[in-house]
One Martini backbone bead per residue (centre of mass of N, CA, C, O) as a GRO file, in nm:
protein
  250
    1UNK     BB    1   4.613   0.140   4.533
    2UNK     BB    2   4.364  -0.052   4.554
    3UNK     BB    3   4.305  -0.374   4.515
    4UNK     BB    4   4.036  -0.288   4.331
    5UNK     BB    5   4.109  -0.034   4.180
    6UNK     BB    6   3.815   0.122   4.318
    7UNK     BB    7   3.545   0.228   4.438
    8UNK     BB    8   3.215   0.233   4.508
    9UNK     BB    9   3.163   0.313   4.182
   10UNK     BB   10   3.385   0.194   3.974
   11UNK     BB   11   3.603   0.396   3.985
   12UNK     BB   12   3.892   0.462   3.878
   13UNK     BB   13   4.229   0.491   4.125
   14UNK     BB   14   4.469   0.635   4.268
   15UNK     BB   15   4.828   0.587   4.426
   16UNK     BB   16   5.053   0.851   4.486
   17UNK     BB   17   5.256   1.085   4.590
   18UNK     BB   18   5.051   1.337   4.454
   19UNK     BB   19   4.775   1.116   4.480
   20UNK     BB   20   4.464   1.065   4.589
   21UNK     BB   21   4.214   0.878   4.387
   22UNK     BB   22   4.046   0.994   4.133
   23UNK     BB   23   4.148   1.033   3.762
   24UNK     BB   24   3.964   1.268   3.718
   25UNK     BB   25   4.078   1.433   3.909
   26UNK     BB   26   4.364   1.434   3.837
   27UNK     BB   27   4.301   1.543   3.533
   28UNK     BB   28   4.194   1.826   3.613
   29UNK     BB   29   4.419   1.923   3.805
   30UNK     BB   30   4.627   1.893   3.511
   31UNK     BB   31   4.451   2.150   3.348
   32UNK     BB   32   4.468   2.342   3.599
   33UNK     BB   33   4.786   2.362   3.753
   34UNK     BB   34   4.772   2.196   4.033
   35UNK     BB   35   4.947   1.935   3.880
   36UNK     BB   36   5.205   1.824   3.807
   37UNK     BB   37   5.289   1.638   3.553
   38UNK     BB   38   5.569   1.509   3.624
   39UNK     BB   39   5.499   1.391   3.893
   40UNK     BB   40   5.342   1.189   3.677
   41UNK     BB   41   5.320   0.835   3.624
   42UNK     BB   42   5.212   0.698   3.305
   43UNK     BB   43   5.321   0.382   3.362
   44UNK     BB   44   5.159   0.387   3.661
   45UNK     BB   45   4.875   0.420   3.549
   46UNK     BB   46   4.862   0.221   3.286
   47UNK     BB   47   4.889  -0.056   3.481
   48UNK     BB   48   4.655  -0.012   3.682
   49UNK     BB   49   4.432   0.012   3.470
   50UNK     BB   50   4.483  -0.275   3.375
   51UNK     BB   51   4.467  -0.432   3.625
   52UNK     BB   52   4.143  -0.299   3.659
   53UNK     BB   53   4.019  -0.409   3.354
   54UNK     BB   54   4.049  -0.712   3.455
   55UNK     BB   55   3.851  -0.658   3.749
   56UNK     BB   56   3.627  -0.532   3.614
   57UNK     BB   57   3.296  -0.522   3.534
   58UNK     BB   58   3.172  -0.197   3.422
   59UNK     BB   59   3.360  -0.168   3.190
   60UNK     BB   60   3.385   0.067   2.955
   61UNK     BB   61   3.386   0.250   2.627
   62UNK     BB   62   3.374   0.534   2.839
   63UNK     BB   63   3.649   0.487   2.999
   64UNK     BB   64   3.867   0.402   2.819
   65UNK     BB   65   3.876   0.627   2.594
   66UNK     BB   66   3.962   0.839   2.823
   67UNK     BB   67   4.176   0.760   2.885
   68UNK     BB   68   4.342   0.740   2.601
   69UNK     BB   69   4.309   1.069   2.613
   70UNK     BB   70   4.421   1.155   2.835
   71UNK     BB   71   4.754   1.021   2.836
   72UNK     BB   72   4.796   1.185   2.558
   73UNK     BB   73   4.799   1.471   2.669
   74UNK     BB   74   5.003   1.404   2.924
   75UNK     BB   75   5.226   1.330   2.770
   76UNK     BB   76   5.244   1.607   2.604
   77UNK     BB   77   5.290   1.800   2.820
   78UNK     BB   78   5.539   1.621   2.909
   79UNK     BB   79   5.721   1.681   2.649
   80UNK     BB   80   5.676   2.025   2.644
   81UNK     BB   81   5.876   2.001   2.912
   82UNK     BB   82   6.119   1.849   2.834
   83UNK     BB   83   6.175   2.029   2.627
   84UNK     BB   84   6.359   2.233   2.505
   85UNK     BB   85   6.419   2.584   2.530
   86UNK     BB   86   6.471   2.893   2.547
   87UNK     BB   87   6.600   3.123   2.715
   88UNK     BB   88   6.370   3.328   2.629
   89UNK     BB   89   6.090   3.329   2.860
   90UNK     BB   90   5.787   3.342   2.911
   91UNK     BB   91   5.475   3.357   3.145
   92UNK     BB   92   5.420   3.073   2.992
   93UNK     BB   93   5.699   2.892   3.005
   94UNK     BB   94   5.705   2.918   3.316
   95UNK     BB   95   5.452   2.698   3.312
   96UNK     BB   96   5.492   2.528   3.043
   97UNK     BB   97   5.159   2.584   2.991
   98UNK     BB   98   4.944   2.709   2.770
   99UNK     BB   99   4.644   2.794   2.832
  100UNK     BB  100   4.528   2.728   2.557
  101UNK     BB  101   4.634   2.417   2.568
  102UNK     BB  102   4.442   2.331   2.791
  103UNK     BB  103   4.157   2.439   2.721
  104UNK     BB  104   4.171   2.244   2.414
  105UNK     BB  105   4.222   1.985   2.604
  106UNK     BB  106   3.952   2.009   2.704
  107UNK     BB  107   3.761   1.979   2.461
  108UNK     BB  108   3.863   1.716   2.392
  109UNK     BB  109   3.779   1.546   2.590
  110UNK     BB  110   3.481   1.613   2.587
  111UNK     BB  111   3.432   1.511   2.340
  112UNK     BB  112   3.528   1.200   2.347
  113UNK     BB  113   3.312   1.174   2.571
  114UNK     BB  114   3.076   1.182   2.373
  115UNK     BB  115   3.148   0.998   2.156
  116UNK     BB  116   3.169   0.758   2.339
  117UNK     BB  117   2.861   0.751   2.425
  118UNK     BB  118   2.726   0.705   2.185
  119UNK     BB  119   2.888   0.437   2.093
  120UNK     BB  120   2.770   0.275   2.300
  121UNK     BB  121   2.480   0.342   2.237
  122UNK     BB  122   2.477   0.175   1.979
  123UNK     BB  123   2.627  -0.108   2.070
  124UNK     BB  124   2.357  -0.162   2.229
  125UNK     BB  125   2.097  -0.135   2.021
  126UNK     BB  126   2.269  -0.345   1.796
  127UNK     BB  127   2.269  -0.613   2.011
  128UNK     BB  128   1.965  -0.657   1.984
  129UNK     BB  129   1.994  -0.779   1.727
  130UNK     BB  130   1.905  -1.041   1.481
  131UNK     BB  131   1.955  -1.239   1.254
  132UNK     BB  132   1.848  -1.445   0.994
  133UNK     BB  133   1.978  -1.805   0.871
  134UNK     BB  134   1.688  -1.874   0.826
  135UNK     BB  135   1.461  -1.954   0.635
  136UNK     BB  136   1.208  -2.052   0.527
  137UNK     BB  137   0.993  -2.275   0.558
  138UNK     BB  138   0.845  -2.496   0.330
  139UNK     BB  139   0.545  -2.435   0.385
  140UNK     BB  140   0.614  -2.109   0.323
  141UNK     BB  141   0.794  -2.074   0.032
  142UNK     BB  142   0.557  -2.011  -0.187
  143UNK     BB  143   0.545  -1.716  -0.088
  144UNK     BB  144   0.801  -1.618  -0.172
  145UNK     BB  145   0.937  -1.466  -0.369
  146UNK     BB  146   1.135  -1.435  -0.640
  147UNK     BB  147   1.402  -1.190  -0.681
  148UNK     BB  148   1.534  -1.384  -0.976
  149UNK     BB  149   1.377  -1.434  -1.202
  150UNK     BB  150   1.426  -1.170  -1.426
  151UNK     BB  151   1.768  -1.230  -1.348
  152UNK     BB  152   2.043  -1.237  -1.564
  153UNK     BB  153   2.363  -1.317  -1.655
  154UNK     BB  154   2.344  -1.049  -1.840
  155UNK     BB  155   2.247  -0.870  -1.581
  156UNK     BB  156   2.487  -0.886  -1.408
  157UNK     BB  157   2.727  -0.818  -1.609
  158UNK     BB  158   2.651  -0.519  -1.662
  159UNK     BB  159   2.644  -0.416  -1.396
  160UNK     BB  160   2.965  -0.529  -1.350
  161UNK     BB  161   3.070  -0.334  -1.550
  162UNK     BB  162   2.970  -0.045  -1.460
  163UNK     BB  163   3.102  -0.030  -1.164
  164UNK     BB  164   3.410  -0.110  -1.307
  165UNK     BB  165   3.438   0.095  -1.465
  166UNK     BB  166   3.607   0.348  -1.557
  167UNK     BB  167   3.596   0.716  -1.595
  168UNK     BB  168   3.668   0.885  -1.845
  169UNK     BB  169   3.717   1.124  -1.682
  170UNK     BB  170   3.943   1.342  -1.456
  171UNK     BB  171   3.877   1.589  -1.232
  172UNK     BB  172   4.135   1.878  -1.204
  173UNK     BB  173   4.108   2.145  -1.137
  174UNK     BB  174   4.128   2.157  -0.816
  175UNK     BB  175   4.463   2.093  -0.880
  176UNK     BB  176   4.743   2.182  -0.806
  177UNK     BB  177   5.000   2.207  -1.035
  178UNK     BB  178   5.335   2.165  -0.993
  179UNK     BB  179   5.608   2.413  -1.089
  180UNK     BB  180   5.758   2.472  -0.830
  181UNK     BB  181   6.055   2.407  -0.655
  182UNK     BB  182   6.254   2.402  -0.410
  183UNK     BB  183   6.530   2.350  -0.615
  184UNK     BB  184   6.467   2.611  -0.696
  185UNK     BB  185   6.409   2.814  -0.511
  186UNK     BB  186   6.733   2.811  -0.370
  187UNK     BB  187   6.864   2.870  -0.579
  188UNK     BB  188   6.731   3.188  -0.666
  189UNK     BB  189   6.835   3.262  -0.361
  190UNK     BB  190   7.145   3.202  -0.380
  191UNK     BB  191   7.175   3.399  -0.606
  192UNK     BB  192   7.118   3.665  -0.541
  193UNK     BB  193   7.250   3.693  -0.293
  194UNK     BB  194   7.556   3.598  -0.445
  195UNK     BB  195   7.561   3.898  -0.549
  196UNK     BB  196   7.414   4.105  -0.357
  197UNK     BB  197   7.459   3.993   0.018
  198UNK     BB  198   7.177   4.207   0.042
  199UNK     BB  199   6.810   4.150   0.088
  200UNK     BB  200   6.506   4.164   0.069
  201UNK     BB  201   6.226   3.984  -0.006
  202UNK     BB  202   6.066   4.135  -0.192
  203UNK     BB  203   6.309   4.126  -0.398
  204UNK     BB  204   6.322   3.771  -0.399
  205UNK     BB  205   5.987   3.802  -0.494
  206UNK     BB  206   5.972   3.971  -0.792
  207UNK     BB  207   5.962   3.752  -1.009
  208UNK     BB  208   5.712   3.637  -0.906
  209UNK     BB  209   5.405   3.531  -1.033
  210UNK     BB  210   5.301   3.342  -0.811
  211UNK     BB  211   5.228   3.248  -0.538
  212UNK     BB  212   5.353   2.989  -0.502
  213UNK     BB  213   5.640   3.146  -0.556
  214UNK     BB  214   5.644   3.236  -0.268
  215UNK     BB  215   5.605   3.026  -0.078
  216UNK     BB  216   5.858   2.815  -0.171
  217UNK     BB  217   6.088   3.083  -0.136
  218UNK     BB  218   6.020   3.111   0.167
  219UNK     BB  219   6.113   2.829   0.255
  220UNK     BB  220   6.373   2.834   0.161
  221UNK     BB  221   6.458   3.072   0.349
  222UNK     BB  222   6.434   2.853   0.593
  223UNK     BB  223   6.628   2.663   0.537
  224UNK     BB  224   6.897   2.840   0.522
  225UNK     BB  225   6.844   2.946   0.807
  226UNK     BB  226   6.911   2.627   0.915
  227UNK     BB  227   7.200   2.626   0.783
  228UNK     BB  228   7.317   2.926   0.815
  229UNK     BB  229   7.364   3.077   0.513
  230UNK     BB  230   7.143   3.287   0.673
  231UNK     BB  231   7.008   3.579   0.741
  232UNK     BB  232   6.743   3.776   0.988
  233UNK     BB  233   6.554   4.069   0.966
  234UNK     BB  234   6.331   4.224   1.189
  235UNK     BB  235   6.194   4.564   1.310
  236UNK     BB  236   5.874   4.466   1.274
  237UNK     BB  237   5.625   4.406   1.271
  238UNK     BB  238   5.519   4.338   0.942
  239UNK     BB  239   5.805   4.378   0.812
  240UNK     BB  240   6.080   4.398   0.702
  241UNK     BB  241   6.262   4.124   0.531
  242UNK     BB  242   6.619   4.062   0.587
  243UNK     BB  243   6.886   3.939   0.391
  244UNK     BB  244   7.181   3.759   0.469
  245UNK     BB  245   7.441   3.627   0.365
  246UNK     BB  246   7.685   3.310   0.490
  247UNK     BB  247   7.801   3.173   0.261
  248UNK     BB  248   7.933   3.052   0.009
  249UNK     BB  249   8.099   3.225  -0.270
  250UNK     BB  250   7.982   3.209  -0.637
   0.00000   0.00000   0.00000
């Protein structure tokens, strides 16, 4: 990075082992996969922006707000590649990053610049406006109206009565409420499981009434096999899931 840490345009740039030029080529670059995101020191760029937002003269909350936005997706990339993998990989794996997660955080950052764009533009704006802090002068006080002429302090009592009620009822139709939890669900997979040592996921949700109690039960399902209680296995896409017992006998 240059002294003044921007180009002839005023925009941020860096110099790195594996880059130099301007921030926004360097994030374009890593979002195309044509330089990896580990070669690139996320808290050496992130000196670098400091360091020149404090002698930048031009500096934007559209530059800022993109820059925050950028560094976020590149952690998130940088993480997802360091994150243990599973032994096979496909070709999507191998090379790191989903094609379509980094499609789609390019839509997001498009997003995000165009919404710093707009927020600038309102607070640019907004900056022209200056309240009036001193009243009327006295010789033109005769003029304005008296606003508060006709009202009395019981009727701001009554305003203020009507504002602070709470509501009579409250409409709770559309909340479901929770009938079926966690800790039944394991019981009576657990029990199930337990007499008979294997059976369809269809067969041990043949008792539930409703819908959220397959889904609840489902859930049990995958915490016991994450406890290692149970195996799963399923013959082909949206087949039968077998479900077999592995815990010890209730």
């Amino acid at each position: 990075m240059s002294d003044e840490g921007a180009d002839a345009g005023g925009r941020f740039t860096v110099e790195l082992p594996v880059f130099e030029g301007p921030f926004r080529l360097l994030a374009d670059l890593i979002l195309e996969q044509k330089v990896d995101v580990c070669d690139v020191s996320i808290g050496r760029v992130t000196d670098l922006f400091l360091s020149y937002s404090k002698r930048a003269e031009n500096w934007t909350l559209e530059e800022a707000t993109w820059f925050l936005a950028v560094c976020a997706v590149l952690l998130e990339l940088k993480v997802g590649r360091l994150m243990p993998r599973p032994d096979v990989m496909d070709e999507e794996d191998m090379l790191g990053v989903s094609p379509d997660l980094v499609y789609a955080r390019s839509l997001e950052l498009a997003a995000v610049r165009q919404v710093a764009g707009d927020l600038a533009r309102v607070m640019e704006t907004e900056a022209l406006h200056h309240t009036r802090d001193a009243g009327p002068p006295p010789e033109f006080a005769h003029l304005y109206p008296d606003v508060l002429e006709r009202v009395s302090a019981q009727d701001l009592a009554g305003i203020a009565a009507t504002l602070l009620r709470p509501p009579p009822s409250l409409d709770l139709y559309h909340v479901t409420p929770i009938r079926y939890s966690m800790e039944d669900a394991v019981s009576a997979v657990t029990d199930a499981l337990g007499r008979l040592g294997r059976a369809s996921f269809r067969d041990l949700v043949a008792d539930c009434e409703e819908r959220i109690h397959v889904v609840v039960r489902f859930l049990a399902l995958l915490e016991l096999y994450r406890e290692g209680k149970v195996g799963l296995a399923q013959a082909e896409t949206f087949g039968e899931i077998d479900v077999e017992w592995r815990g010890r006998e209730r």
